[in-house]
C-alpha positions as CSV (number, residue, x, y, z in Angstrom):
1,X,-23.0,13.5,2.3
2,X,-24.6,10.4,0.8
3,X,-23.5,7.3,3.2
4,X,-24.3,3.5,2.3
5,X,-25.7,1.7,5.2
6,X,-23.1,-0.5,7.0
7,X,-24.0,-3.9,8.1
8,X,-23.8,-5.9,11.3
9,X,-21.1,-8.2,11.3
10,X,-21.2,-11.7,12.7
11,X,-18.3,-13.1,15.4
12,X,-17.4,-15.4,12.5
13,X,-17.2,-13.0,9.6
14,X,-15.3,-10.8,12.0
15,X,-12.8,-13.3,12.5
16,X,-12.3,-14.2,8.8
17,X,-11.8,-10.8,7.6
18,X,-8.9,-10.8,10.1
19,X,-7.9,-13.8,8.9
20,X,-8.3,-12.3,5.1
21,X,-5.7,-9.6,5.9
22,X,-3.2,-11.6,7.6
23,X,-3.5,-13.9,4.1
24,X,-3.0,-10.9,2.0
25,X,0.2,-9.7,4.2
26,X,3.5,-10.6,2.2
27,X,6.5,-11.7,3.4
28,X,8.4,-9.8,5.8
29,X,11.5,-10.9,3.6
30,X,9.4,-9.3,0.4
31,X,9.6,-6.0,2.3
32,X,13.0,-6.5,3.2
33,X,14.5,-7.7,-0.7
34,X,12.7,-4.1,-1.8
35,X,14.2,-2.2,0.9
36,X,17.7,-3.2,0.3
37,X,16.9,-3.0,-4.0
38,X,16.7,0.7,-3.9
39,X,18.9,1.6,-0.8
40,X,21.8,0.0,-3.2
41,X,20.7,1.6,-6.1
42,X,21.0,4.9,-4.0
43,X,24.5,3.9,-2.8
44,X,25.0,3.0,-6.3
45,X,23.6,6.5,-7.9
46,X,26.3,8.3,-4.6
47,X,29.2,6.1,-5.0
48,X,32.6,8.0,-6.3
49,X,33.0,7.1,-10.0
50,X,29.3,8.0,-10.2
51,X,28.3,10.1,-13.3
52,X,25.2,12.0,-11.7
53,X,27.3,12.1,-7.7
54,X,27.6,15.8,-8.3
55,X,24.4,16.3,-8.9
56,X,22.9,15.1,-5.1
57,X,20.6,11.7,-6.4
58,X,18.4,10.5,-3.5
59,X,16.2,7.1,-4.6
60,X,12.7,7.0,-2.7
61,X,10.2,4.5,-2.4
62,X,6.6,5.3,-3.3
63,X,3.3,3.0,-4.0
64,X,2.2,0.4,-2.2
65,X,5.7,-0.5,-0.6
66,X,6.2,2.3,0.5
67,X,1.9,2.7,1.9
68,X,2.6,-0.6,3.2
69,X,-0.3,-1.9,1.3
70,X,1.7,-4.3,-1.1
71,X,-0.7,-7.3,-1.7
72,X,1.0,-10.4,-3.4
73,X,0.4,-11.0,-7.3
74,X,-2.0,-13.2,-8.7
75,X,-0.2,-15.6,-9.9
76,X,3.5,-17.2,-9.7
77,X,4.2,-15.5,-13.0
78,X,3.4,-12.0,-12.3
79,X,5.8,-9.5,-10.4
80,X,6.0,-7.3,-7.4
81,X,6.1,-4.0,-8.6
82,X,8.5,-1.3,-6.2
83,X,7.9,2.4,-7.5
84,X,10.7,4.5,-6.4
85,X,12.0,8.0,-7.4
86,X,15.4,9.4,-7.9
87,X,15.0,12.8,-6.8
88,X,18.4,15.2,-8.9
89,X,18.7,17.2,-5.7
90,X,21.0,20.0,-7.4
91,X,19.3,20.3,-10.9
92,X,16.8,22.7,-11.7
93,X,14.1,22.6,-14.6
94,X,16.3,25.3,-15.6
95,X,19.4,23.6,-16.2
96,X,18.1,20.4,-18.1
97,X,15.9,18.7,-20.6
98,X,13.4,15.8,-18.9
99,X,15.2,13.8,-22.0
100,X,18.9,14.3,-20.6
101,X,17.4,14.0,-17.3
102,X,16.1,10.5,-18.4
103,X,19.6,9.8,-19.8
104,X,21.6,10.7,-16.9
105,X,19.6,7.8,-14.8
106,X,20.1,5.1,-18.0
107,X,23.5,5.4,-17.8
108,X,23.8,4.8,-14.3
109,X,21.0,1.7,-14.2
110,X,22.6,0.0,-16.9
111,X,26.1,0.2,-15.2
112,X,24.3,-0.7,-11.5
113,X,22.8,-3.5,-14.2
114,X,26.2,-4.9,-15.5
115,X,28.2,-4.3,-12.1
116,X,25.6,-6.5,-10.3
117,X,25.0,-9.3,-13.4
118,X,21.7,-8.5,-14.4
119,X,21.0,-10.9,-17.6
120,X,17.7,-8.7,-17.7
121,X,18.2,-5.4,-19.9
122,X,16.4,-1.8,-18.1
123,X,13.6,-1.1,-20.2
124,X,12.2,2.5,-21.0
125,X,8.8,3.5,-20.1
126,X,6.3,6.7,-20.4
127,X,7.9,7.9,-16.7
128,X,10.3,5.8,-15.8
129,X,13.2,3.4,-15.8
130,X,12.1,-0.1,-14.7
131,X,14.9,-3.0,-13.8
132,X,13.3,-6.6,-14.0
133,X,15.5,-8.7,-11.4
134,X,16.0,-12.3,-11.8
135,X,12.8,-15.0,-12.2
136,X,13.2,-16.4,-8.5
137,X,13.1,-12.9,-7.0
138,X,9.6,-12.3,-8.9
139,X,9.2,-8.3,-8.8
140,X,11.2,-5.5,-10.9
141,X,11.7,-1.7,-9.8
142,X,10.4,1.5,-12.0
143,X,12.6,4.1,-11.1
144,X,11.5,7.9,-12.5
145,X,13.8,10.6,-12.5
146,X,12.8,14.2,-11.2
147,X,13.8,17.3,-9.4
148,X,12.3,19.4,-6.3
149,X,9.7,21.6,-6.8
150,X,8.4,22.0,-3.4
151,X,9.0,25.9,-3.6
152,X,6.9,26.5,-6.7
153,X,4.2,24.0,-6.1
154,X,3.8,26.1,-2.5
155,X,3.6,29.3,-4.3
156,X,0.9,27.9,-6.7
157,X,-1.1,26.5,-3.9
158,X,-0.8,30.1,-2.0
159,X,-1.7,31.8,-4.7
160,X,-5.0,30.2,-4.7
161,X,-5.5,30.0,-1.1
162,X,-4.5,26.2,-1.0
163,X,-3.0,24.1,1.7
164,X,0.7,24.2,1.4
165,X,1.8,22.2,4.4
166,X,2.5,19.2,2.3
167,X,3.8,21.2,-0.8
168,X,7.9,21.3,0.3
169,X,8.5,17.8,-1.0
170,X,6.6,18.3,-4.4
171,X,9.0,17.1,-7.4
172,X,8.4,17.2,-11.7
173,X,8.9,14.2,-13.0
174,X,10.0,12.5,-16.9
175,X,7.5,12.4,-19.2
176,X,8.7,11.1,-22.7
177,X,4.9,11.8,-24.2
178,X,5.2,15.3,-22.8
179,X,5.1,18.3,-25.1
180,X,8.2,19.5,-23.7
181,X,10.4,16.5,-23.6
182,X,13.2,17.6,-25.6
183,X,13.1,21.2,-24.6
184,X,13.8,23.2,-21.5
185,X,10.9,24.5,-20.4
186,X,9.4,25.0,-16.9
187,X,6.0,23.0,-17.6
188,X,6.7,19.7,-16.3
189,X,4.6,16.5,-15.0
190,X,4.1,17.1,-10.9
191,X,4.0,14.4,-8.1
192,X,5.0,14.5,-4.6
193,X,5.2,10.4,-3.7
194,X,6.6,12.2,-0.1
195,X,4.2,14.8,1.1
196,X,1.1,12.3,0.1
197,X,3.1,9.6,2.4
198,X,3.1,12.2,5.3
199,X,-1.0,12.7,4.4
200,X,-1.4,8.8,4.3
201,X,0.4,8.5,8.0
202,X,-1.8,11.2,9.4
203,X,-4.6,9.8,8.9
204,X,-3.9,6.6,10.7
205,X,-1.4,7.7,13.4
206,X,-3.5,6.6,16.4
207,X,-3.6,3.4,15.1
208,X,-0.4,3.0,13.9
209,X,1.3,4.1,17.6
210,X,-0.9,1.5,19.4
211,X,0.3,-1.5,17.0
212,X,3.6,-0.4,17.8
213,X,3.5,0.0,21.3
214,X,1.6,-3.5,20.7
215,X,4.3,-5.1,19.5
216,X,6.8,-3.3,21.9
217,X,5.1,-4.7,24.9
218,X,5.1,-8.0,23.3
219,X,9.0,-7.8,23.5
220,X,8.8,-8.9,19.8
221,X,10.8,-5.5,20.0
222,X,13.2,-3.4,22.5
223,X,12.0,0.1,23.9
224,X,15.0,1.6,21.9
225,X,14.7,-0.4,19.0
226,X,13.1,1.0,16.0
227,X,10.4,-0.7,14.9
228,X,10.7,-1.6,11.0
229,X,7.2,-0.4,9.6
230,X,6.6,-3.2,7.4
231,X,6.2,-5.3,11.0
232,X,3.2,-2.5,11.6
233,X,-0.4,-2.7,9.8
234,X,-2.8,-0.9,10.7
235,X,-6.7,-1.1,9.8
236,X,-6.6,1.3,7.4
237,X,-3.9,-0.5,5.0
238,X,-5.1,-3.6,5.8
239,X,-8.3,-2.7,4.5
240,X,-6.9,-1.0,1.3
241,X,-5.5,-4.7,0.6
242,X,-8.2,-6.2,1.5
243,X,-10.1,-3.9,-1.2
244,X,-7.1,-4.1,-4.0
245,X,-7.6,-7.8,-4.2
246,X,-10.8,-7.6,-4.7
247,X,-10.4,-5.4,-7.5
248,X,-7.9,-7.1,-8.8
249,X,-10.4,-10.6,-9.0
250,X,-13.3,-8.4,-10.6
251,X,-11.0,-6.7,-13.4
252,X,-9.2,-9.7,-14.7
253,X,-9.1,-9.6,-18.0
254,X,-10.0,-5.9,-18.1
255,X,-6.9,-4.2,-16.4
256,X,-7.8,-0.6,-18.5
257,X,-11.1,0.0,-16.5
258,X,-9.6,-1.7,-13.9
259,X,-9.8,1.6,-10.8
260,X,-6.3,2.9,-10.1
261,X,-5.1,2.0,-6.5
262,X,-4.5,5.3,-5.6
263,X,-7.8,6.5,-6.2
264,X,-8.5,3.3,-3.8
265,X,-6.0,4.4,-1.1
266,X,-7.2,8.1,-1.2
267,X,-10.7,7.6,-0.8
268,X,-9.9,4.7,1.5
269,X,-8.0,7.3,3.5
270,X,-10.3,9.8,3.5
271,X,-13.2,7.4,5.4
272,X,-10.8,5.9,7.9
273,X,-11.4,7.2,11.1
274,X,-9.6,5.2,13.3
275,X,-11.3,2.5,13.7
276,X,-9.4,-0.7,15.4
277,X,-11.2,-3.4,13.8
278,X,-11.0,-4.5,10.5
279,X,-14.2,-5.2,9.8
280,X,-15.2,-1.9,11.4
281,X,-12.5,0.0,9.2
282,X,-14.0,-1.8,5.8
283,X,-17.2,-1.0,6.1
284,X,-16.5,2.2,7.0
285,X,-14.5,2.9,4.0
286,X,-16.8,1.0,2.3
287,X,-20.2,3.2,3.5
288,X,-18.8,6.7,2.4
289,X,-15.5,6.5,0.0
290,X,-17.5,7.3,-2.9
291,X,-18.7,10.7,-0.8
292,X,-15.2,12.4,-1.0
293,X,-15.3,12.5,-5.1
294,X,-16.1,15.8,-6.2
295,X,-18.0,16.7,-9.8
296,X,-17.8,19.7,-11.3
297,X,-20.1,22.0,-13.0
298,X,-19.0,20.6,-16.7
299,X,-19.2,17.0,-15.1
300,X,-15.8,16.8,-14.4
301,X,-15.5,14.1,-11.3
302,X,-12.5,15.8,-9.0
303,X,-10.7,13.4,-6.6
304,X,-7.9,15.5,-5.5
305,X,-4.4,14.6,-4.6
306,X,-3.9,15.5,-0.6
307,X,-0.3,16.6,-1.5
308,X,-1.1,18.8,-4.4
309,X,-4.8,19.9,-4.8
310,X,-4.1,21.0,-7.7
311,X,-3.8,17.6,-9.4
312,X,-6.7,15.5,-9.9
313,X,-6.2,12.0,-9.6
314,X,-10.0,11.1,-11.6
315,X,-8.8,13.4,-14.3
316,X,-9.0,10.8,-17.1
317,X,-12.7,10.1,-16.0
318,X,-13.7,12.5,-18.2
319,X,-12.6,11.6,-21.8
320,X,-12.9,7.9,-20.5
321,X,-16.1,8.2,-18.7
322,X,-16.5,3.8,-18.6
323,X,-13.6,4.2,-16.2
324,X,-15.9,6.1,-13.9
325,X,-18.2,3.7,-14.5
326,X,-16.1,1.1,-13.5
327,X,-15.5,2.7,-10.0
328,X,-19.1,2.8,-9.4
329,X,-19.7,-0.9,-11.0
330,X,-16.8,-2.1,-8.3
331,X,-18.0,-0.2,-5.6
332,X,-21.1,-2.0,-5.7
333,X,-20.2,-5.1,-5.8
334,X,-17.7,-4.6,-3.2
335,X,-20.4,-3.4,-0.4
336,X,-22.8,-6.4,-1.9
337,X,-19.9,-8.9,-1.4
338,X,-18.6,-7.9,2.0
339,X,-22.3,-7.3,3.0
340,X,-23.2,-11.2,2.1
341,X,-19.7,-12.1,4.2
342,X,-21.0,-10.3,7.3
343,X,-24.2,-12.2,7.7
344,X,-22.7,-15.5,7.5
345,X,-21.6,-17.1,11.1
346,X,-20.5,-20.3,9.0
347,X,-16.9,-20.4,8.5
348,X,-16.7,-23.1,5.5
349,X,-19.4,-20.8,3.7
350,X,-17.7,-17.8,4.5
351,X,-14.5,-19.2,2.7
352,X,-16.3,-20.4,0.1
353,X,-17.9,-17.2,-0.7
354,X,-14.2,-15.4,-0.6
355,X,-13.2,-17.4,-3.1
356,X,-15.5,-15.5,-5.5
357,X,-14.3,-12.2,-4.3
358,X,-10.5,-12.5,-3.6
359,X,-9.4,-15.6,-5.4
360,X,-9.2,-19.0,-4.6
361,X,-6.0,-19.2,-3.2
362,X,-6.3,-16.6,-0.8
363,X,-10.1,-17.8,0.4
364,X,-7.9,-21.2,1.0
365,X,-5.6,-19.6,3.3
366,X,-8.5,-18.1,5.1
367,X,-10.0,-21.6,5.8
368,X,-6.5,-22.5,7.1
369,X,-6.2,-20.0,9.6
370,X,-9.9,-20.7,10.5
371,X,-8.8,-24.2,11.3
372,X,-5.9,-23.6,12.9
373,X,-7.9,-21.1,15.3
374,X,-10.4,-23.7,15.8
375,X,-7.6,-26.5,16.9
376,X,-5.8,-24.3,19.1
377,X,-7.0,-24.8,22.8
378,X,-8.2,-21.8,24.4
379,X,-6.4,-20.0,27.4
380,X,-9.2,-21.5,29.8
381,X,-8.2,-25.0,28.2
382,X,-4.6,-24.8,28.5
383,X,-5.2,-23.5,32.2
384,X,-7.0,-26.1,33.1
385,X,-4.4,-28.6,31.9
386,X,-1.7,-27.4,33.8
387,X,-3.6,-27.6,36.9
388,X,-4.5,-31.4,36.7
389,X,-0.7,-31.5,35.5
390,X,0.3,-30.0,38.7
391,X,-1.7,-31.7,40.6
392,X,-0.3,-35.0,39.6
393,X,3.1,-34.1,39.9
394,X,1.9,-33.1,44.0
395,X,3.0,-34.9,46.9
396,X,-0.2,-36.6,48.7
397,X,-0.8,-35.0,51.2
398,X,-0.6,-31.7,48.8
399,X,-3.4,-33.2,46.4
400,X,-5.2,-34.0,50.1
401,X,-5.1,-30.9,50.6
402,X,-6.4,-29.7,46.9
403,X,-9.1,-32.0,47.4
404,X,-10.3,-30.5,50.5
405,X,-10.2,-27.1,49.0
């Protein structure tokens, strides 16, 4: 396994990669606005006049809301994107068309869309449904149709001596540029947003308990209160947004090569191995991400889905082989960028150096936190201030008696 050298990282640079995820973190009321979004479509999709009731609809969330690795957009005009499926509970690839599948959810979305005065119209894409809300809440939600599958993706995966213990919450999916699309017909699109959710949680569980028994002690939360898990981050996500930014700032412009964040998260995931510390976390990921993609014998690069071996997340790499490329021309310049931040032990330079690899508005909010840290008196300095306070406030012969001490 080829691993990159991982640098030592100064007390400073430590600090402002801390302060680098806490800038990237959205608002908790972001989280929030796209949790009650698609629990209302749900209610929506289940109330009783619904067309599709009968036929058991359950909306998920999937992507980076629901990783918990949402990083805010790049500028005021662009959107929060919330992926979510609508999983037909009590259809089978049997019984319908991934057209009228497709239709069943328009008709449904456009009267959720009217009931609620939407002035935006649903628009149709490749997968999915998506519903652009109004300009002030700045994000829109793809919803794609699909039925379970768990039971035959399982039996494909036994058959070849695959892992199936993520394979029960496998779904097909719409695909309107599938061969089948009009037809009945058993060969379908696959994803299972669920079971690589349960992977994703797996590999950071140690971490995530501690943040939450973190926050618990702090008595930001009850014993017997659920915690909400946007209020949880671990290292691992963190990291991943850390990582997406900076991808984001190098492909401007070029959003086709640009690598897709769940190759990011994947490989991220795969190198994480608890580590507490961001910085420790990064450059972990950082050293050996590009170790867990496979090539073939025909030169086929393989980075396989956790949830579904079978599907191969770098399969375009192939006919578009300056998307592989890409990867490898990010990757690079990721380790070289972070590697330059580690060295530094000067704050100002350290932000100024962000800016080039996460965007000038974010590398500002670094250098506020910075300062803020830096103005804050220190526990030792807030101790000793109380004790001269107390020690005025002391009758005589009680600051006699200090004094003699």
């Amino acid at each position: 396994m080829n691993i990159h050298a991982r640098p030592t990282v100064t007390p400073q640079a430590d600090e402002a990669l801390e302060d680098l995820a806490e800038s990237l973190e959205i608002s908790e009321h972001r989280y929030e606005q796209a949790e009650a979004r698609y629990k209302s479509l749900g209610e929506w999709l289940n109330r009783p006049d619904s067309t599709i009731r009968q036929y058991g609809p359950q909306v998920h969330v999937q992507g980076s809301f629901g990783l918990g690795t949402v990083t805010p957009p790049l500028t005021d005009s662009d959107e929060y994107d919330i992926d979510a499926v609508c999983e037909f509970r009590l259809l089978t690839k049997a019984q319908v068309t991934q057209k009228t599948l497709k239709q069943l959810l328009e008709v449904e979305m456009r009267s959720y869309a009217r009931r609620h005065s939407m002035n935006k119209p649903i628009e149709e894409h490749r997968r999915c449904w998506r519903q652009r809300y109004a300009d002030e809440a700045q994000f829109h939600i793809d919803v794609t149709p699909s039925v379970l599958n768990g039971a035959e993706l399982a039996a494909m995966l036994k058959a070849r001596a695959l892992d199936t213990s993520l394979a029960t919450t496998g779904i097909s999916i719409t695909d309107n540029e599938h061969y089948f699309y009009e037809i009945i017909n058993n060969d379908w699109q696959r994803s299972n947003p669920r079971g690589f959710l349960k992977w994703f949680l797996l590999r950071m569980a140690a971490a995530y308990e501690r943040r939450k028994t973190k926050l618990t002690r702090k008595g930001v939360y009850a014993g017997t209160e659920d915690v909400p898990d946007y209020r949880i981050r671990t290292p691992l996500q963190q990291s991943i947004m850390i990582l997406k930014r900076h991808r984001d700032i190098m492909f401007i412009g070029r959003n086709d090569d640009k690598p897709i964040s769940i190759i990011l998260t994947t490989l991220a995931a795969h190198s994480y191995q608890g580590e507490e510390r961001i910085s420790d976390a990064l450059f972990a990921i950082l050293s050996k991400m590009d170790s867990f993609i496979k090539q073939a014998a025909d030169g086929t690069f393989i980075i396989e889905n956790p949830s579904d071996p079978l599907e191969n997340f770098a399969d375009k790499w192939k006919k578009h082989p300056e998307r592989a490329l890409a990867f490898r021309q990010w990757l690079q310049q990721a380790r070289q960028d972070f590697a330059t931040i580690a060295a530094l032990s000067n704050k100002d330079l350290i932000a100024d150096y962000l800016v080039k690899g996460v965007g000038k508005g974010i590398a500002d909010k670094v250098r506020e936190r910075s300062a803020k840290r830096l103005s804050a008196p220190s526990i030792m300095t807030l101790g000793l201030i109380a004790d001269a306070a107390a020690a005025r406030q002391a009758p005589p012969s009680l600051q006699g008696d200090r004094r003699n001490a």
